[in-house]
C-alpha positions as CSV (number, residue, x, y, z in Angstrom):
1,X,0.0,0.0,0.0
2,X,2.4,2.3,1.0
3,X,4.6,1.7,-2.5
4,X,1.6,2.0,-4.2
5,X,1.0,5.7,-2.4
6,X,4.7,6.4,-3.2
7,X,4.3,5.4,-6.9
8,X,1.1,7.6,-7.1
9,X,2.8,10.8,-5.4
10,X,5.3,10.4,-8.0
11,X,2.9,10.5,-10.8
12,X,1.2,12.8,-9.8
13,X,4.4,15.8,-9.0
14,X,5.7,14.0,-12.7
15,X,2.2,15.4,-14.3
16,X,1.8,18.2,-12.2
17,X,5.7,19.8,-13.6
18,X,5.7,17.7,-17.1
19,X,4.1,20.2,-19.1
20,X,6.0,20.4,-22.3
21,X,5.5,19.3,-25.5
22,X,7.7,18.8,-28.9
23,X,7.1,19.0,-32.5
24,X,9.1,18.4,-35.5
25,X,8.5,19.9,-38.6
26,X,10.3,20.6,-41.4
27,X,10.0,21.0,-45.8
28,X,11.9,20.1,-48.9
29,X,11.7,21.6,-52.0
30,X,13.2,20.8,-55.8
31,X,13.3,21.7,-59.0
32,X,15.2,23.8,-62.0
33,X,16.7,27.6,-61.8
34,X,17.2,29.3,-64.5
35,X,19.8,32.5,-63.5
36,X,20.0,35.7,-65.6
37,X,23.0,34.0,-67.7
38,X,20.3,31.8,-68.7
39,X,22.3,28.7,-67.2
40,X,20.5,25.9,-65.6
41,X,20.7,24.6,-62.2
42,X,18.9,21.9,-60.0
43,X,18.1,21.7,-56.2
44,X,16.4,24.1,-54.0
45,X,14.7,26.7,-54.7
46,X,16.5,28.5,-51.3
47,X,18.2,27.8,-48.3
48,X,15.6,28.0,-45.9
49,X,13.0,26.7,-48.1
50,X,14.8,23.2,-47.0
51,X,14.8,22.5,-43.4
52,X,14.0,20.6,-39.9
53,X,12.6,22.3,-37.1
54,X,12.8,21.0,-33.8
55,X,10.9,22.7,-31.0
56,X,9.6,22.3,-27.3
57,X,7.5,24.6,-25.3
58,X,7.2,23.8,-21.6
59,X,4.3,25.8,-19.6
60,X,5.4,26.9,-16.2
61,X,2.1,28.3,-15.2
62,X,1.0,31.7,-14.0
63,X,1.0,32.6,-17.5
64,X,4.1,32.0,-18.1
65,X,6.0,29.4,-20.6
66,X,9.4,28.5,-22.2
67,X,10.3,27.8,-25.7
68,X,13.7,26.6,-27.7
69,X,14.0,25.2,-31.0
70,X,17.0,24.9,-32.9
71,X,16.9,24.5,-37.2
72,X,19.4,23.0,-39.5
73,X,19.3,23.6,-42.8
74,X,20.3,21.9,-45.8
75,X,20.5,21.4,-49.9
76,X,18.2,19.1,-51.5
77,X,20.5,18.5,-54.1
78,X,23.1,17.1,-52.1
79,X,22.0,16.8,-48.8
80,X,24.6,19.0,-47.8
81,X,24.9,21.8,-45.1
82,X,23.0,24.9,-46.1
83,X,24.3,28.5,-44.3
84,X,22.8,31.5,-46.4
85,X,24.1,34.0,-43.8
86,X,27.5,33.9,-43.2
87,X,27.4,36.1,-39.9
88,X,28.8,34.1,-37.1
89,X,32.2,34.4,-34.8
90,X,33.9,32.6,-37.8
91,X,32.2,34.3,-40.6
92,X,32.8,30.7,-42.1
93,X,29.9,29.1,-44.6
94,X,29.2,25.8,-42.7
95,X,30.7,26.8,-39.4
96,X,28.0,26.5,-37.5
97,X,25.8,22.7,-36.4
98,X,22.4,24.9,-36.7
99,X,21.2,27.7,-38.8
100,X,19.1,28.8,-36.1
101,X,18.5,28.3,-32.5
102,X,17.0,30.1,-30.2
103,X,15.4,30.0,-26.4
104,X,12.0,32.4,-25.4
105,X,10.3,33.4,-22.3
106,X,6.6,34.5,-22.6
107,X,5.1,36.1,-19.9
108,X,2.3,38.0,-19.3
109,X,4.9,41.7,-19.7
110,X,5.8,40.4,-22.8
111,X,8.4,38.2,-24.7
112,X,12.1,37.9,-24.3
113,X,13.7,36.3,-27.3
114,X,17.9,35.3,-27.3
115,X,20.2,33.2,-29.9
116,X,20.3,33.2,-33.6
117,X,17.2,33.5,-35.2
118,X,15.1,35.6,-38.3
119,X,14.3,38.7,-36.7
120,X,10.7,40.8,-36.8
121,X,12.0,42.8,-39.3
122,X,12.5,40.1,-41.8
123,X,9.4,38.4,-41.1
124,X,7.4,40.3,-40.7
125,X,4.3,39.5,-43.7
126,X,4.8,42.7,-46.2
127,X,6.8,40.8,-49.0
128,X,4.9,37.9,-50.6
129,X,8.2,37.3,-53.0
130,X,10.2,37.6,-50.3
131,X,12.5,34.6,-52.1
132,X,15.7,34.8,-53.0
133,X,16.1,35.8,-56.9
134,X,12.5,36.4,-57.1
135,X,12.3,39.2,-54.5
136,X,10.9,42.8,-55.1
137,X,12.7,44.1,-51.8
138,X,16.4,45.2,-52.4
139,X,16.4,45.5,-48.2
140,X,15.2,42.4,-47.4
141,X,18.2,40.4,-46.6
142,X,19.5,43.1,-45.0
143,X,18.8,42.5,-41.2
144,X,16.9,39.2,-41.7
145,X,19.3,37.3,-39.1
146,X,21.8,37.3,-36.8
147,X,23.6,35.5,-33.9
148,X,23.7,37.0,-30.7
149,X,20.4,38.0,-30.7
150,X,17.9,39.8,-27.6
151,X,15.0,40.7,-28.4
152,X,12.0,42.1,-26.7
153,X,8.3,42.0,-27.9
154,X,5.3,43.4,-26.0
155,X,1.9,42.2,-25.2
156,X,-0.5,43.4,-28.2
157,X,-2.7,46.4,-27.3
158,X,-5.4,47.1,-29.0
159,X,-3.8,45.1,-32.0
160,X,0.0,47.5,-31.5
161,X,3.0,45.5,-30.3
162,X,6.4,47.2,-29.2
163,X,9.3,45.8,-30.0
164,X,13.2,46.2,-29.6
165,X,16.2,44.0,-30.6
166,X,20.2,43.9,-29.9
167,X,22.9,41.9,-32.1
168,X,26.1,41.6,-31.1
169,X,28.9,42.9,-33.5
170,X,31.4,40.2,-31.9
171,X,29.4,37.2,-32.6
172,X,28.3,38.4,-36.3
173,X,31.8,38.6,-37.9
174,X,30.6,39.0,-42.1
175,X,27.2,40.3,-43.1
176,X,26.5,37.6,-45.5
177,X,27.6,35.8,-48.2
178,X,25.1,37.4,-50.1
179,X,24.9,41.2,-51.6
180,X,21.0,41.7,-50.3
181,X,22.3,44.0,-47.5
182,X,24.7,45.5,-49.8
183,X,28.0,43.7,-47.7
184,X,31.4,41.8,-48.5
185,X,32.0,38.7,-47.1
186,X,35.7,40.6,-46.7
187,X,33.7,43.2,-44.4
188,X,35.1,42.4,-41.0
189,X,32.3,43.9,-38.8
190,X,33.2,42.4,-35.5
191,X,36.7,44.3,-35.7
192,X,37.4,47.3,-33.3
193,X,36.2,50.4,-34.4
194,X,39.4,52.0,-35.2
195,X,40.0,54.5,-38.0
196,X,41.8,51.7,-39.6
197,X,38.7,49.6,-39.4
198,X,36.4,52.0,-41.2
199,X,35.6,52.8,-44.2
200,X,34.7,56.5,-44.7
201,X,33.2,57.4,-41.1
202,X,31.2,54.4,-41.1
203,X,32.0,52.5,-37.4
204,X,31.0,49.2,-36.3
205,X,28.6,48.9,-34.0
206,X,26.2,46.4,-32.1
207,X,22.2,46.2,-34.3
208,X,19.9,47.9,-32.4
209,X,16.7,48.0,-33.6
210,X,13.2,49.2,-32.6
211,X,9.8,49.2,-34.0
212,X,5.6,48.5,-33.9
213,X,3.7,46.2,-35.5
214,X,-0.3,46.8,-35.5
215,X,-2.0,43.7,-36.4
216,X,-6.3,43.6,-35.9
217,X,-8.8,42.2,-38.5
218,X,-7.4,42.3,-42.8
219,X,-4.8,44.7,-41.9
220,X,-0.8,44.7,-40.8
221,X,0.7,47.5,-40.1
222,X,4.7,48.1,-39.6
223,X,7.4,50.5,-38.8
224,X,10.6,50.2,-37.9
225,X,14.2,52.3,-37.4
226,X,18.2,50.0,-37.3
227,X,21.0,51.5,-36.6
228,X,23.2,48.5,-38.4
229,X,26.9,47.3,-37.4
230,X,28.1,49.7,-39.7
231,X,26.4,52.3,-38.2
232,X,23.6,53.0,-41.2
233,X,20.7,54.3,-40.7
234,X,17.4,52.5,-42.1
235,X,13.6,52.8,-41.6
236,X,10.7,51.1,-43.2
237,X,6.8,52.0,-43.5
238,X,4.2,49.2,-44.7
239,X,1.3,47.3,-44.3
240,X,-1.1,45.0,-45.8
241,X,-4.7,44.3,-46.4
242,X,-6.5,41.1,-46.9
243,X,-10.0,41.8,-48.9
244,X,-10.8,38.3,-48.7
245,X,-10.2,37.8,-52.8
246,X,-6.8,39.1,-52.8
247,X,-4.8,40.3,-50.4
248,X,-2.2,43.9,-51.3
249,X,0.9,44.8,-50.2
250,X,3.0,48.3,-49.8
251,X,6.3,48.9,-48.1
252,X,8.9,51.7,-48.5
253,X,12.4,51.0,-47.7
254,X,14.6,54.1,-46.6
255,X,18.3,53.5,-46.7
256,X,19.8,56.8,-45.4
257,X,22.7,56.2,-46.2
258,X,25.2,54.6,-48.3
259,X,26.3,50.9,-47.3
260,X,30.2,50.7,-48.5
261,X,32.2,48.4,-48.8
262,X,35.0,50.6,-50.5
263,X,35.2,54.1,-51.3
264,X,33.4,53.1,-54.9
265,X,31.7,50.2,-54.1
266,X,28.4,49.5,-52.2
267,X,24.7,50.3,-51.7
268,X,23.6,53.9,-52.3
269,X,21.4,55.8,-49.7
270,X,18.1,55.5,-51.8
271,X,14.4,54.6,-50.9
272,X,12.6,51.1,-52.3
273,X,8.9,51.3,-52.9
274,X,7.6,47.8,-53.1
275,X,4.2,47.0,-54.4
276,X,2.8,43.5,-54.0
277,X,-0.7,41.4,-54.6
278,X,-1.4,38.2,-54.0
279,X,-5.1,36.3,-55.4
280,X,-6.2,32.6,-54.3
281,X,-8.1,30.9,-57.0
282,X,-9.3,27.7,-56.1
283,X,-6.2,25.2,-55.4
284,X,-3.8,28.4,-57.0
285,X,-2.2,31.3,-55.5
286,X,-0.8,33.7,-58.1
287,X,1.8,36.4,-56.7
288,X,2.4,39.8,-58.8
289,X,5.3,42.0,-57.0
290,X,6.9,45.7,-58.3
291,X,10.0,47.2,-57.0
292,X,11.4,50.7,-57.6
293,X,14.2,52.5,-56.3
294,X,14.1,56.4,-56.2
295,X,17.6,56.7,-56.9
296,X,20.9,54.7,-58.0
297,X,21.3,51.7,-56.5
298,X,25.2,51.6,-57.2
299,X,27.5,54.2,-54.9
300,X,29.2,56.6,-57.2
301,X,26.4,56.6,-60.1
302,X,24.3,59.7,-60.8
303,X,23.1,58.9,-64.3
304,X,19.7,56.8,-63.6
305,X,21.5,53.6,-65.4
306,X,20.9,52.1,-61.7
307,X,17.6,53.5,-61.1
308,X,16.5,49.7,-60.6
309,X,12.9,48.6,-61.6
310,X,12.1,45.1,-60.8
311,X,8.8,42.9,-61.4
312,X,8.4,39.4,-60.0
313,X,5.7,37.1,-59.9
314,X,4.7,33.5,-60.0
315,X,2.0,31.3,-58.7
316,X,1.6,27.7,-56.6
317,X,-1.1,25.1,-57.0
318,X,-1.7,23.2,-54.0
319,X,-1.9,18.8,-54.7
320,X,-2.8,18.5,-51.2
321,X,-2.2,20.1,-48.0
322,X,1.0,20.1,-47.7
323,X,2.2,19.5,-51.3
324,X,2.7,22.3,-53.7
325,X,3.8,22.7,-57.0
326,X,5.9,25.9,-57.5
327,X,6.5,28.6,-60.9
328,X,8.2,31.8,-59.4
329,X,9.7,34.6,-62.0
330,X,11.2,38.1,-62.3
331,X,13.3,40.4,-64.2
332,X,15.2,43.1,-63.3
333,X,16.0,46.5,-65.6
334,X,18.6,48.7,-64.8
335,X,20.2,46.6,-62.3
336,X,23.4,46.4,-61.3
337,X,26.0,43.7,-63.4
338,X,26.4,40.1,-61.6
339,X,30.2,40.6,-61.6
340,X,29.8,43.8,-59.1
341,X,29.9,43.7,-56.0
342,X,27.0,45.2,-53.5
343,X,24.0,45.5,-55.8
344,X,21.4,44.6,-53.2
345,X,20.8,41.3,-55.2
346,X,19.4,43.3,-58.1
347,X,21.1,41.6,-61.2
348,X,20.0,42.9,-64.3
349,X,18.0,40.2,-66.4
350,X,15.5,37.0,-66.2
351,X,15.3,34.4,-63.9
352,X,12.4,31.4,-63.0
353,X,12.4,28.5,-60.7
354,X,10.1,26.1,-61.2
355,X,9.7,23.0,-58.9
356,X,7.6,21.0,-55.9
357,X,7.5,21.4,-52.2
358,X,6.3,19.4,-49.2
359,X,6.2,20.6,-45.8
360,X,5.4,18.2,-42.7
Protein backbone atom coordinates (compact mmCIF):
# COMPACT_ATOMS: atom_id res chain seq x y z
CA UNK A 1 0.00 0.00 0.00
CA UNK A 2 2.39 2.33 1.03
CA UNK A 3 4.60 1.66 -2.48
CA UNK A 4 1.63 2.01 -4.25
CA UNK A 5 0.95 5.68 -2.45
CA UNK A 6 4.74 6.41 -3.20
CA UNK A 7 4.26 5.36 -6.86
CA UNK A 8 1.06 7.63 -7.15
CA UNK A 9 2.79 10.78 -5.40
CA UNK A 10 5.29 10.39 -7.99
CA UNK A 11 2.86 10.46 -10.83
CA UNK A 12 1.15 12.85 -9.82
CA UNK A 13 4.41 15.77 -9.03
CA UNK A 14 5.71 13.98 -12.68
CA UNK A 15 2.25 15.40 -14.32
CA UNK A 16 1.76 18.16 -12.19
CA UNK A 17 5.75 19.77 -13.65
CA UNK A 18 5.72 17.75 -17.09
CA UNK A 19 4.05 20.21 -19.14
CA UNK A 20 5.99 20.41 -22.35
CA UNK A 21 5.46 19.26 -25.52
CA UNK A 22 7.69 18.83 -28.87
CA UNK A 23 7.07 19.03 -32.46
CA UNK A 24 9.10 18.37 -35.46
CA UNK A 25 8.47 19.91 -38.61
CA UNK A 26 10.32 20.64 -41.40
CA UNK A 27 10.04 20.98 -45.80
CA UNK A 28 11.93 20.12 -48.90
CA UNK A 29 11.73 21.58 -52.04
CA UNK A 30 13.18 20.78 -55.77
CA UNK A 31 13.29 21.75 -59.00
CA UNK A 32 15.24 23.82 -62.04
CA UNK A 33 16.71 27.59 -61.76
CA UNK A 34 17.22 29.34 -64.53
CA UNK A 35 19.76 32.45 -63.48
CA UNK A 36 19.97 35.65 -65.63
CA UNK A 37 23.04 33.99 -67.66
CA UNK A 38 20.27 31.79 -68.65
CA UNK A 39 22.32 28.70 -67.21
CA UNK A 40 20.46 25.87 -65.58
CA UNK A 41 20.67 24.60 -62.19
CA UNK A 42 18.85 21.94 -59.97
CA UNK A 43 18.14 21.67 -56.23
CA UNK A 44 16.37 24.08 -53.95
CA UNK A 45 14.68 26.66 -54.65
CA UNK A 46 16.55 28.47 -51.35
CA UNK A 47 18.16 27.76 -48.35
CA UNK A 48 15.63 28.04 -45.89
CA UNK A 49 13.04 26.74 -48.08
CA UNK A 50 14.84 23.22 -46.96
CA UNK A 51 14.85 22.49 -43.42
CA UNK A 52 13.95 20.60 -39.92
CA UNK A 53 12.58 22.34 -37.06
CA UNK A 54 12.76 21.04 -33.78
CA UNK A 55 10.90 22.67 -30.98
CA UNK A 56 9.57 22.25 -27.33
CA UNK A 57 7.46 24.61 -25.26
CA UNK A 58 7.21 23.84 -21.62
CA UNK A 59 4.29 25.76 -19.55
CA UNK A 60 5.39 26.93 -16.15
CA UNK A 61 2.14 28.31 -15.17
CA UNK A 62 1.00 31.66 -14.02
CA UNK A 63 0.99 32.62 -17.49
CA UNK A 64 4.12 32.00 -18.11
CA UNK A 65 6.04 29.43 -20.59
CA UNK A 66 9.44 28.45 -22.21
CA UNK A 67 10.29 27.76 -25.66
CA UNK A 68 13.67 26.64 -27.73
CA UNK A 69 13.98 25.25 -30.96
CA UNK A 70 16.96 24.88 -32.87
CA UNK A 71 16.91 24.46 -37.18
CA UNK A 72 19.44 23.04 -39.54
CA UNK A 73 19.34 23.62 -42.78
CA UNK A 74 20.30 21.90 -45.76
CA UNK A 75 20.52 21.42 -49.91
CA UNK A 76 18.20 19.08 -51.53
CA UNK A 77 20.54 18.50 -54.12
CA UNK A 78 23.05 17.11 -52.12
CA UNK A 79 21.96 16.76 -48.78
CA UNK A 80 24.56 19.03 -47.83
CA UNK A 81 24.87 21.82 -45.08
CA UNK A 82 22.96 24.86 -46.14
CA UNK A 83 24.30 28.51 -44.35
CA UNK A 84 22.77 31.54 -46.41
CA UNK A 85 24.09 34.02 -43.79
CA UNK A 86 27.50 33.88 -43.22
CA UNK A 87 27.40 36.11 -39.90
CA UNK A 88 28.77 34.06 -37.09
CA UNK A 89 32.22 34.39 -34.80
CA UNK A 90 33.87 32.64 -37.81
CA UNK A 91 32.21 34.30 -40.55
CA UNK A 92 32.80 30.72 -42.10
CA UNK A 93 29.89 29.15 -44.63
CA UNK A 94 29.24 25.77 -42.69
CA UNK A 95 30.66 26.77 -39.37
CA UNK A 96 28.01 26.53 -37.50
CA UNK A 97 25.81 22.65 -36.35
CA UNK A 98 22.36 24.87 -36.68
CA UNK A 99 21.18 27.69 -38.81
CA UNK A 100 19.10 28.77 -36.15
CA UNK A 101 18.49 28.34 -32.46
CA UNK A 102 16.96 30.11 -30.16
CA UNK A 103 15.40 29.98 -26.41
CA UNK A 104 11.99 32.38 -25.44
CA UNK A 105 10.35 33.42 -22.33
CA UNK A 106 6.64 34.51 -22.64
CA UNK A 107 5.10 36.09 -19.87
CA UNK A 108 2.29 38.02 -19.29
CA UNK A 109 4.87 41.72 -19.75
CA UNK A 110 5.76 40.41 -22.83
CA UNK A 111 8.35 38.20 -24.68
CA UNK A 112 12.12 37.85 -24.28
CA UNK A 113 13.68 36.34 -27.26
CA UNK A 114 17.92 35.27 -27.33
CA UNK A 115 20.18 33.20 -29.87
CA UNK A 116 20.28 33.17 -33.55
CA UNK A 117 17.20 33.45 -35.22
CA UNK A 118 15.08 35.62 -38.27
CA UNK A 119 14.28 38.70 -36.74
CA UNK A 120 10.70 40.80 -36.79
CA UNK A 121 12.00 42.81 -39.30
CA UNK A 122 12.47 40.12 -41.78
CA UNK A 123 9.39 38.37 -41.09
CA UNK A 124 7.36 40.29 -40.75
CA UNK A 125 4.28 39.51 -43.68
CA UNK A 126 4.84 42.73 -46.23
CA UNK A 127 6.83 40.77 -49.05
CA UNK A 128 4.93 37.92 -50.56
CA UNK A 129 8.18 37.30 -53.05
CA UNK A 130 10.18 37.56 -50.34
CA UNK A 131 12.47 34.65 -52.14
CA UNK A 132 15.68 34.79 -53.03
CA UNK A 133 16.10 35.84 -56.94
CA UNK A 134 12.49 36.41 -57.14
CA UNK A 135 12.34 39.24 -54.53
CA UNK A 136 10.89 42.78 -55.07
CA UNK A 137 12.75 44.12 -51.77
CA UNK A 138 16.43 45.16 -52.36
CA UNK A 139 16.37 45.46 -48.16
CA UNK A 140 15.17 42.40 -47.45
CA UNK A 141 18.16 40.37 -46.60
CA UNK A 142 19.51 43.12 -44.97
CA UNK A 143 18.80 42.54 -41.25
CA UNK A 144 16.88 39.18 -41.73
CA UNK A 145 19.31 37.30 -39.06
CA UNK A 146 21.77 37.27 -36.85
CA UNK A 147 23.62 35.53 -33.86
CA UNK A 148 23.74 37.04 -30.67
CA UNK A 149 20.43 38.02 -30.73
CA UNK A 150 17.94 39.83 -27.63
CA UNK A 151 14.95 40.67 -28.40
CA UNK A 152 11.95 42.12 -26.74
CA UNK A 153 8.25 41.96 -27.93
CA UNK A 154 5.26 43.39 -26.04
CA UNK A 155 1.89 42.21 -25.25
CA UNK A 156 -0.47 43.36 -28.16
CA UNK A 157 -2.71 46.37 -27.35
CA UNK A 158 -5.37 47.07 -28.96
CA UNK A 159 -3.85 45.11 -31.96
CA UNK A 160 0.04 47.48 -31.53
CA UNK A 161 3.02 45.54 -30.28
CA UNK A 162 6.37 47.20 -29.25
CA UNK A 163 9.25 45.84 -30.03
CA UNK A 164 13.20 46.16 -29.56
CA UNK A 165 16.23 44.04 -30.62
CA UNK A 166 20.25 43.93 -29.88
CA UNK A 167 22.88 41.93 -32.14
CA UNK A 168 26.11 41.62 -31.05
CA UNK A 169 28.90 42.92 -33.50
CA UNK A 170 31.44 40.22 -31.92
CA UNK A 171 29.42 37.21 -32.59
CA UNK A 172 28.29 38.36 -36.28
CA UNK A 173 31.77 38.58 -37.94
CA UNK A 174 30.62 39.00 -42.06
CA UNK A 175 27.16 40.31 -43.09
CA UNK A 176 26.48 37.59 -45.47
CA UNK A 177 27.57 35.81 -48.16
CA UNK A 178 25.12 37.44 -50.08
CA UNK A 179 24.88 41.24 -51.58
CA UNK A 180 21.03 41.67 -50.35
CA UNK A 181 22.26 44.04 -47.53
CA UNK A 182 24.73 45.52 -49.81
CA UNK A 183 28.03 43.75 -47.75
CA UNK A 184 31.38 41.82 -48.48
CA UNK A 185 31.98 38.70 -47.14
CA UNK A 186 35.70 40.63 -46.70
CA UNK A 187 33.70 43.17 -44.35
CA UNK A 188 35.08 42.38 -41.02
CA UNK A 189 32.25 43.93 -38.85
CA UNK A 190 33.17 42.43 -35.54
CA UNK A 191 36.71 44.28 -35.70
CA UNK A 192 37.42 47.33 -33.26
CA UNK A 193 36.16 50.39 -34.44
CA UNK A 194 39.42 51.96 -35.18
CA UNK A 195 39.98 54.46 -38.01
CA UNK A 196 41.77 51.67 -39.58
CA UNK A 197 38.67 49.64 -39.43
CA UNK A 198 36.40 52.03 -41.19
CA UNK A 199 35.57 52.80 -44.16
CA UNK A 200 34.66 56.47 -44.66
CA UNK A 201 33.18 57.44 -41.10
CA UNK A 202 31.22 54.37 -41.11
CA UNK A 203 31.95 52.49 -37.35
CA UNK A 204 30.97 49.20 -36.34
CA UNK A 205 28.57 48.89 -33.97
CA UNK A 206 26.24 46.39 -32.13
CA UNK A 207 22.23 46.25 -34.33
CA UNK A 208 19.93 47.92 -32.36
CA UNK A 209 16.67 48.04 -33.61
CA UNK A 210 13.25 49.21 -32.61
CA UNK A 211 9.85 49.24 -34.01
CA UNK A 212 5.64 48.47 -33.91
CA UNK A 213 3.70 46.15 -35.50
CA UNK A 214 -0.26 46.82 -35.52
CA UNK A 215 -2.02 43.66 -36.39
CA UNK A 216 -6.29 43.57 -35.92
CA UNK A 217 -8.76 42.16 -38.54
CA UNK A 218 -7.36 42.28 -42.83
CA UNK A 219 -4.76 44.67 -41.94
CA UNK A 220 -0.79 44.73 -40.75
CA UNK A 221 0.73 47.50 -40.14
CA UNK A 222 4.69 48.14 -39.57
CA UNK A 223 7.44 50.53 -38.80
CA UNK A 224 10.60 50.19 -37.86
CA UNK A 225 14.19 52.29 -37.38
CA UNK A 226 18.19 50.03 -37.31
CA UNK A 227 21.02 51.46 -36.61
CA UNK A 228 23.21 48.50 -38.39
CA UNK A 229 26.85 47.27 -37.39
CA UNK A 230 28.07 49.74 -39.67
CA UNK A 231 26.38 52.31 -38.19
CA UNK A 232 23.61 53.00 -41.24
CA UNK A 233 20.75 54.32 -40.73
CA UNK A 234 17.43 52.49 -42.10
CA UNK A 235 13.63 52.82 -41.58
CA UNK A 236 10.74 51.14 -43.20
CA UNK A 237 6.80 52.04 -43.52
CA UNK A 238 4.19 49.19 -44.67
CA UNK A 239 1.28 47.34 -44.31
CA UNK A 240 -1.10 45.03 -45.77
CA UNK A 241 -4.66 44.25 -46.38
CA UNK A 242 -6.49 41.13 -46.89
CA UNK A 243 -9.97 41.84 -48.92
CA UNK A 244 -10.81 38.30 -48.68
CA UNK A 245 -10.22 37.77 -52.80
CA UNK A 246 -6.76 39.08 -52.83
CA UNK A 247 -4.79 40.35 -50.45
CA UNK A 248 -2.16 43.86 -51.28
CA UNK A 249 0.91 44.81 -50.24
CA UNK A 250 2.96 48.30 -49.76
CA UNK A 251 6.28 48.88 -48.15
CA UNK A 252 8.89 51.68 -48.54
CA UNK A 253 12.37 51.00 -47.66
CA UNK A 254 14.59 54.07 -46.59
CA UNK A 255 18.31 53.51 -46.65
CA UNK A 256 19.76 56.80 -45.42
CA UNK A 257 22.69 56.24 -46.16
CA UNK A 258 25.16 54.58 -48.29
CA UNK A 259 26.32 50.86 -47.28
CA UNK A 260 30.19 50.66 -48.54
CA UNK A 261 32.21 48.43 -48.82
CA UNK A 262 35.03 50.59 -50.49
CA UNK A 263 35.22 54.09 -51.32
CA UNK A 264 33.38 53.10 -54.91
CA UNK A 265 31.72 50.15 -54.11
CA UNK A 266 28.43 49.50 -52.18
CA UNK A 267 24.69 50.29 -51.67
CA UNK A 268 23.59 53.95 -52.30
CA UNK A 269 21.43 55.79 -49.75
CA UNK A 270 18.09 55.48 -51.76
CA UNK A 271 14.42 54.62 -50.90
CA UNK A 272 12.64 51.13 -52.28
CA UNK A 273 8.87 51.33 -52.94
CA UNK A 274 7.63 47.77 -53.06
CA UNK A 275 4.15 46.97 -54.38
CA UNK A 276 2.84 43.55 -54.05
CA UNK A 277 -0.67 41.44 -54.57
CA UNK A 278 -1.40 38.20 -53.99
CA UNK A 279 -5.09 36.32 -55.41
CA UNK A 280 -6.25 32.62 -54.26
CA UNK A 281 -8.12 30.92 -57.00
CA UNK A 282 -9.30 27.67 -56.14
CA UNK A 283 -6.17 25.17 -55.42
CA UNK A 284 -3.76 28.37 -56.97
CA UNK A 285 -2.19 31.28 -55.51
CA UNK A 286 -0.79 33.73 -58.11
CA UNK A 287 1.83 36.36 -56.74
CA UNK A 288 2.37 39.76 -58.76
CA UNK A 289 5.25 42.04 -57.01
CA UNK A 290 6.88 45.70 -58.31
CA UNK A 291 9.97 47.21 -56.95
CA UNK A 292 11.41 50.71 -57.59
CA UNK A 293 14.19 52.48 -56.31
CA UNK A 294 14.14 56.41 -56.15
CA UNK A 295 17.62 56.72 -56.90
CA UNK A 296 20.90 54.71 -58.03
CA UNK A 297 21.29 51.75 -56.50
CA UNK A 298 25.24 51.61 -57.16
CA UNK A 299 27.54 54.20 -54.94
CA UNK A 300 29.19 56.56 -57.17
CA UNK A 301 26.37 56.57 -60.12
CA UNK A 302 24.30 59.69 -60.77
CA UNK A 303 23.08 58.95 -64.28
CA UNK A 304 19.69 56.76 -63.64
CA UNK A 305 21.48 53.56 -65.36
CA UNK A 306 20.89 52.11 -61.68
CA UNK A 307 17.58 53.51 -61.06
CA UNK A 308 16.47 49.71 -60.58
CA UNK A 309 12.93 48.65 -61.57
CA UNK A 310 12.09 45.13 -60.76
CA UNK A 311 8.84 42.87 -61.44
CA UNK A 312 8.41 39.44 -60.00
CA UNK A 313 5.68 37.11 -59.94
CA UNK A 314 4.71 33.48 -59.98
CA UNK A 315 2.02 31.32 -58.73
CA UNK A 316 1.60 27.71 -56.57
CA UNK A 317 -1.08 25.14 -57.00
CA UNK A 318 -1.72 23.17 -54.01
CA UNK A 319 -1.92 18.76 -54.69
CA UNK A 320 -2.85 18.51 -51.16
CA UNK A 321 -2.21 20.09 -47.95
CA UNK A 322 0.95 20.10 -47.68
CA UNK A 323 2.25 19.54 -51.35
CA UNK A 324 2.68 22.32 -53.70
CA UNK A 325 3.83 22.69 -57.03
CA UNK A 326 5.92 25.91 -57.47
CA UNK A 327 6.52 28.64 -60.93
CA UNK A 328 8.17 31.78 -59.39
CA UNK A 329 9.74 34.57 -62.01
CA UNK A 330 11.20 38.10 -62.25
CA UNK A 331 13.30 40.39 -64.25
CA UNK A 332 15.19 43.07 -63.31
CA UNK A 333 16.01 46.45 -65.59
CA UNK A 334 18.63 48.66 -64.85
CA UNK A 335 20.22 46.64 -62.29
CA UNK A 336 23.45 46.39 -61.30
CA UNK A 337 26.01 43.68 -63.39
CA UNK A 338 26.45 40.08 -61.56
CA UNK A 339 30.22 40.61 -61.57
CA UNK A 340 29.78 43.75 -59.12
CA UNK A 341 29.91 43.75 -56.01
CA UNK A 342 26.99 45.18 -53.47
CA UNK A 343 23.99 45.50 -55.82
CA UNK A 344 21.36 44.65 -53.21
CA UNK A 345 20.84 41.29 -55.20
CA UNK A 346 19.42 43.35 -58.14
CA UNK A 347 21.10 41.57 -61.24
CA UNK A 348 20.04 42.92 -64.32
CA UNK A 349 17.95 40.16 -66.38
CA UNK A 350 15.46 36.99 -66.18
CA UNK A 351 15.26 34.41 -63.92
CA UNK A 352 12.37 31.38 -62.96
CA UNK A 353 12.40 28.49 -60.69
CA UNK A 354 10.09 26.09 -61.22
CA UNK A 355 9.73 23.04 -58.89
CA UNK A 356 7.64 20.99 -55.94
CA UNK A 357 7.53 21.43 -52.20
CA UNK A 358 6.26 19.44 -49.22
CA UNK A 359 6.21 20.57 -45.81
CA UNK A 360 5.39 18.25 -42.74
Amino acid sequence: MKKTLIALAALAATSAFAQSSVTISGAINYGVTTATTKVHSYGGWKGDRNFLNFAVVEDLGGGMKISANVQPRYNSANSGTNTGYVNSVTGLAGDSLFEQSAVALDSAIGQVRVGRFTNIIGVAPLHPLEDAAQSTASHQAANGRHSAQFQYVSPAIMGAQVWVLNSQKSQNKYMGAGTGAGYLVTNDVSLLDTAANRIGTQRRANLSAAGINYNNGPVFAQYYQITDMQGQEQTKIGASYDLGVAKLFASQFNQKTAVQSSATAGLAAHKATELAATVPYGNFLFTLGMFNADKDLKIGTTDGSTKTSKTGWGATYNLSKRTQLIYAASTTEKGVAAATANNGGLVTGNNQFVGIQHNF
